[in-house]
BAZATI-533902 format. One record per residue (C-alpha): residue in three letters; x, y, z. Coordinates in steps of 0.02 Angstrom, whole numbers, m for minus. Layout:
BEGIN
pt marza->ALA&px->X&py->Y&pz->Z
...
//
This chain:
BEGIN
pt marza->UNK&px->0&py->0&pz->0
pt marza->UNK&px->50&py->176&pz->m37
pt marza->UNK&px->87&py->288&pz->96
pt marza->UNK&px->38&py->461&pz->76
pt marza->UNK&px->165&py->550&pz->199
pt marza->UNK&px->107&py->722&pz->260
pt marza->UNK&px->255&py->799&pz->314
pt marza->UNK&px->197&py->987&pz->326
pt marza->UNK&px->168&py->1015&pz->510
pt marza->UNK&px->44&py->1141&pz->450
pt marza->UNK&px->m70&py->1007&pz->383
pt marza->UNK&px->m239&py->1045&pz->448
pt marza->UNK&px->m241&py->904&pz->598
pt marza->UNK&px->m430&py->836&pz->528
pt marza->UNK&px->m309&py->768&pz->363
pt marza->UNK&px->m195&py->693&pz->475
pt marza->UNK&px->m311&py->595&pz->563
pt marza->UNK&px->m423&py->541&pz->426
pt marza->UNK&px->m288&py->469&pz->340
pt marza->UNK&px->m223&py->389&pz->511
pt marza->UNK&px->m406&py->311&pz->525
pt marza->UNK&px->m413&py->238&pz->351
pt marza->UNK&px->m229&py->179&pz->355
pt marza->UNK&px->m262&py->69&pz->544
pt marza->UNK&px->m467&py->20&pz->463
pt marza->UNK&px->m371&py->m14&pz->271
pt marza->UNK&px->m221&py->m129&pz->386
pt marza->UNK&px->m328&py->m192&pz->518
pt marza->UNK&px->m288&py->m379&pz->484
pt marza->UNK&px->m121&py->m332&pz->507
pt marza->UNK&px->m125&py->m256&pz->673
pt marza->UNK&px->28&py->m103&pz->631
pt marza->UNK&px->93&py->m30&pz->793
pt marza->UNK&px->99&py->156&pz->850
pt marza->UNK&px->270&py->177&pz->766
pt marza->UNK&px->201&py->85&pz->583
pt marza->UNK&px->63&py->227&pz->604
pt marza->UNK&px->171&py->380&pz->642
pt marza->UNK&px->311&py->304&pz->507
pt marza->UNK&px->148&py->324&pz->361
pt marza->UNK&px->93&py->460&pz->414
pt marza->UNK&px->250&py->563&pz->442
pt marza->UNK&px->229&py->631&pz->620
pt marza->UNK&px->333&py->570&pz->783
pt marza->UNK&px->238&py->428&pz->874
pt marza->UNK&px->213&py->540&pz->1025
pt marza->UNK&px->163&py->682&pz->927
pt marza->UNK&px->24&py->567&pz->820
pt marza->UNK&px->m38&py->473&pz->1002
pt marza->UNK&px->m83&py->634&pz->1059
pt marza->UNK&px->m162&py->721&pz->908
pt marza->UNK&px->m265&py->548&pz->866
pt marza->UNK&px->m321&py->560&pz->1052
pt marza->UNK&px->m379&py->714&pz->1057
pt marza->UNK&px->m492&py->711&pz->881
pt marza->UNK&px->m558&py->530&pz->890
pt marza->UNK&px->m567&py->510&pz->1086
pt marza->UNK&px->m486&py->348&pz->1089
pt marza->UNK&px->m317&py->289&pz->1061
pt marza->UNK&px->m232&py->223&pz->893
pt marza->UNK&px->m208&py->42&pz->995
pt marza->UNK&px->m411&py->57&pz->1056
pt marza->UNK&px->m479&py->136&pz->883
pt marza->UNK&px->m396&py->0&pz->775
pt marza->UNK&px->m461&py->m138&pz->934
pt marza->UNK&px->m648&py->m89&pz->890
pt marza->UNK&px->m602&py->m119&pz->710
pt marza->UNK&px->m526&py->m272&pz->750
pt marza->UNK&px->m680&py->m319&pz->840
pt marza->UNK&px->m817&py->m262&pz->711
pt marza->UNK&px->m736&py->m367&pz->573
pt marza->UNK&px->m687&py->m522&pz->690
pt marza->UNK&px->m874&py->m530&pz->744
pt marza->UNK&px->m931&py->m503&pz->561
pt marza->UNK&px->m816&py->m670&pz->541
pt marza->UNK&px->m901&py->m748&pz->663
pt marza->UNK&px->m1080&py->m709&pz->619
pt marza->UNK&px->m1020&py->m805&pz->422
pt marza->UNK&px->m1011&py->m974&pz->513
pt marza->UNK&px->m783&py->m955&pz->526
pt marza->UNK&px->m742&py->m1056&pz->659
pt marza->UNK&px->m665&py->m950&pz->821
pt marza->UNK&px->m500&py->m986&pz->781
pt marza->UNK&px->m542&py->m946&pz->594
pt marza->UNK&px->m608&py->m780&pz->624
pt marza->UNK&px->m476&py->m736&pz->759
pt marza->UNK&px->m330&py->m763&pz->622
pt marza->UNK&px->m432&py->m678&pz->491
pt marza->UNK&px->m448&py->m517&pz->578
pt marza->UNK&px->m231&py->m519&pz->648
pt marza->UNK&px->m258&py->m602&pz->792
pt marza->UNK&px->m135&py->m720&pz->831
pt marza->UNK&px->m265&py->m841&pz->900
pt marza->UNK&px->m425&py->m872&pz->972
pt marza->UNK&px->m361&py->m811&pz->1155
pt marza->UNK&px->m335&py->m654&pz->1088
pt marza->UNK&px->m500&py->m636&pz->1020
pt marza->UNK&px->m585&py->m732&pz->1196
pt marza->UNK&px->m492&py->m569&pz->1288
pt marza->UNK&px->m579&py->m443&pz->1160
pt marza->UNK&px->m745&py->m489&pz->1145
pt marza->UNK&px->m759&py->m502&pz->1339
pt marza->UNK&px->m681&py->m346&pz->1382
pt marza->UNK&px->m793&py->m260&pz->1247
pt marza->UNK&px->m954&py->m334&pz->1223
pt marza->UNK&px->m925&py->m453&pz->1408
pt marza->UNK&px->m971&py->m616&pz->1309
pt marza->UNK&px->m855&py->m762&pz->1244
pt marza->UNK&px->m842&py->m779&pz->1039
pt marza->UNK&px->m907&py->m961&pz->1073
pt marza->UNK&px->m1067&py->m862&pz->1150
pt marza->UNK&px->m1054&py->m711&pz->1016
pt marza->UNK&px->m1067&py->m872&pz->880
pt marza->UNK&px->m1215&py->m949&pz->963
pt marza->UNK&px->m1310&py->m778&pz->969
pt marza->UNK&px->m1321&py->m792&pz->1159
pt marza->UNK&px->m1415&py->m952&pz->1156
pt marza->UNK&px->m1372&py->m1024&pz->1321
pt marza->UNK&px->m1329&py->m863&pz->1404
pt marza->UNK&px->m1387&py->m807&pz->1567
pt marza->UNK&px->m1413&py->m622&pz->1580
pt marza->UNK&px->m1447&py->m543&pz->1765
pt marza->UNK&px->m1503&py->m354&pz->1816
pt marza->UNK&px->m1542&py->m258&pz->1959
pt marza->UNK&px->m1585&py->m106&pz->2013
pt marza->UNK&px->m1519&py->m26&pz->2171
pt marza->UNK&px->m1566&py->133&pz->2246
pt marza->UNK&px->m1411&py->273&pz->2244
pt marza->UNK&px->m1305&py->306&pz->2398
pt marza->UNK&px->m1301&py->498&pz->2331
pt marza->UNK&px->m1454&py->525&pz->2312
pt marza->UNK&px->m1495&py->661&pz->2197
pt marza->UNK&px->m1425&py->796&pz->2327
pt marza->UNK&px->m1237&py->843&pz->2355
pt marza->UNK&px->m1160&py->735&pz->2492
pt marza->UNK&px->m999&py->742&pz->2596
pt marza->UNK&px->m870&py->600&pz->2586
pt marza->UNK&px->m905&py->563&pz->2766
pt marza->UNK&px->m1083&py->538&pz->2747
pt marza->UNK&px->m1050&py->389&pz->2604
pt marza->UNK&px->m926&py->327&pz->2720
pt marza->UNK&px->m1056&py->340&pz->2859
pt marza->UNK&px->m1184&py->267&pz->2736
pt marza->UNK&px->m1078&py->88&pz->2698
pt marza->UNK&px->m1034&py->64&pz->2887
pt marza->UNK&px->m861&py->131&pz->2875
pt marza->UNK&px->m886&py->307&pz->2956
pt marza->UNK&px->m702&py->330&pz->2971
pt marza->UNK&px->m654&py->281&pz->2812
pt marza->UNK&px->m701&py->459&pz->2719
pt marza->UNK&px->m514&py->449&pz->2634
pt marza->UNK&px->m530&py->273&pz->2576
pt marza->UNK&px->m697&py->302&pz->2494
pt marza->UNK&px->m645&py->464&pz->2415
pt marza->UNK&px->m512&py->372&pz->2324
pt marza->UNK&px->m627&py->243&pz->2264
pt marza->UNK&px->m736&py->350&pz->2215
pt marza->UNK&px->m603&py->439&pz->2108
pt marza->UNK&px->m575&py->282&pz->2022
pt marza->UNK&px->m764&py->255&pz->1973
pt marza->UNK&px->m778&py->215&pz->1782
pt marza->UNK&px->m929&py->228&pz->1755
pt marza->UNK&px->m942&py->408&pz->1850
pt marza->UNK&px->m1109&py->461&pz->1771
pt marza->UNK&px->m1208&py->286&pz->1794
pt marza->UNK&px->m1145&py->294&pz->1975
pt marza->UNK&px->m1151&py->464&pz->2008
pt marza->UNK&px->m990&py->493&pz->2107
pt marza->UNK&px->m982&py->667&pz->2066
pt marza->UNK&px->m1101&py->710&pz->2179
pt marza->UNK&px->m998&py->643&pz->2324
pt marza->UNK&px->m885&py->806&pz->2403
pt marza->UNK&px->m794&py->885&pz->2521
pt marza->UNK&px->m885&py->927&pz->2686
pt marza->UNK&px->m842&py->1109&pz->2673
pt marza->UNK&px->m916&py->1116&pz->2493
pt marza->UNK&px->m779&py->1136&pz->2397
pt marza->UNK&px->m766&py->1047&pz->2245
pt marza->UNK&px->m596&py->951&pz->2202
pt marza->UNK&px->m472&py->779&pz->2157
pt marza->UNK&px->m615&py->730&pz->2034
pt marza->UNK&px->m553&py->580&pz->1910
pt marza->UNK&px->m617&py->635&pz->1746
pt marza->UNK&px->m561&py->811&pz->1777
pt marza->UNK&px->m664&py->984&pz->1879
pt marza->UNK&px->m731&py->1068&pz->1754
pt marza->UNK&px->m829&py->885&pz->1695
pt marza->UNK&px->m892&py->865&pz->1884
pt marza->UNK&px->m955&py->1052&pz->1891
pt marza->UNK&px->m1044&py->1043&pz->1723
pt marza->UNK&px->m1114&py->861&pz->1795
pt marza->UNK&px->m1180&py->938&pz->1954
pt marza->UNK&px->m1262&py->1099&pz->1853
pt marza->UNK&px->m1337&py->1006&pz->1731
pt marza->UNK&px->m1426&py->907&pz->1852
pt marza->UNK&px->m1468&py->1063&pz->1943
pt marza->UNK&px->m1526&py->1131&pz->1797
pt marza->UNK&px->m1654&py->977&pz->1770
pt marza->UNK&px->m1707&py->980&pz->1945
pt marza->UNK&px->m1772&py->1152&pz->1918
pt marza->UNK&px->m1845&py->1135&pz->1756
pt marza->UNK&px->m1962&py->1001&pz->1839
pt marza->UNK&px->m1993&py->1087&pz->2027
//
């Protein structure tokens, strides 16, 4: 394949990363690293992990892993066998594609090729320890039975992935100042008045 090098730095950035995205979907069976990437497009890896971040919201290594995904499940769905459909999308085997499909879609490609026949699916529904209110640290701590551990629970609350779905940004400091939130301050504070904002709309 042709590379088409843009080695202006000038190059508006939205070129530079829509010919990053169809190089990694155009190679995608063969998996090129960070360095392949940077060496086709012409930019320093460092330099092309950062501007790819920043436009696409993902990685080079996680964009080109949902491609790898789409087209091993595609695979899949045409009757390969696993280890068929792992090899045809670059994997080097079906272990690779097991660790995939769990960590994005939380099934196994044996599963994925059944169409979930066999498959167990649970849900719950449990009320929020925030509330809809702002609460102190200390009063989740309180809440779980561990009133003294207001330090422990902050941190795990910092590490909260799914920070909207379990609304952690409600949790703060007792004196009401906001701060140490994971996804970054200015996300919590436009959290918190967007949900004000709601709550008014509907009083």
């Amino acid at each position: 394949m042709t590379a088409t090098i843009l080695t202006d730095q000038s190059e508006p950035q939205y070129v530079l990363i829509e010919a990053a995205m169809a190089y990694l979907a155009n190679m995608r069976t063969e998996q090129p690293s960070l360095e392949e990437l940077a060496a086709h497009i012409g930019y320093a890896p460092a330099h092309l992990q950062k501007v790819f971040t920043r436009w696409v919201g993902v990685s080079p290594k996680r964009f080109l892993s949902y491609l790898t995904l789409e087209y091993a499940k595609q695979r899949l769905a045409e009757a390969d066998s696993v280890l068929d459909a792992a090899l045809a999308a670059g994997l080097s085997g079906p272990s690779r594609l097991h660790d995939l499909l769990v960590a994005h879609e939380a099934i196994t490609p044996g599963d994925f090729k059944r169409r979930g026949e066999g498959v167990t699916m649970r849900w719950a529904w449990r009320p929020c320890a925030f509330g809809d209110a702002l609460v102190p640290y200390q009063w989740v701590a309180k809440a779980i039975g561990q009133p003294k551990a207001a330090r422990a629970v902050g941190a795990a609350i910092g590490r909260n992935p799914i920070s909207l779905l379990i609304p952690c940004h409600r949790a703060i400091l007792s004196s009401g100042y906001l701060r140490n939130y994971e996804w970054g301050l200015p996300r919590k504070m436009a959290m918190i008045g967007w949900e004000a904002a709601r709550r008014a709309e509907a009083a």
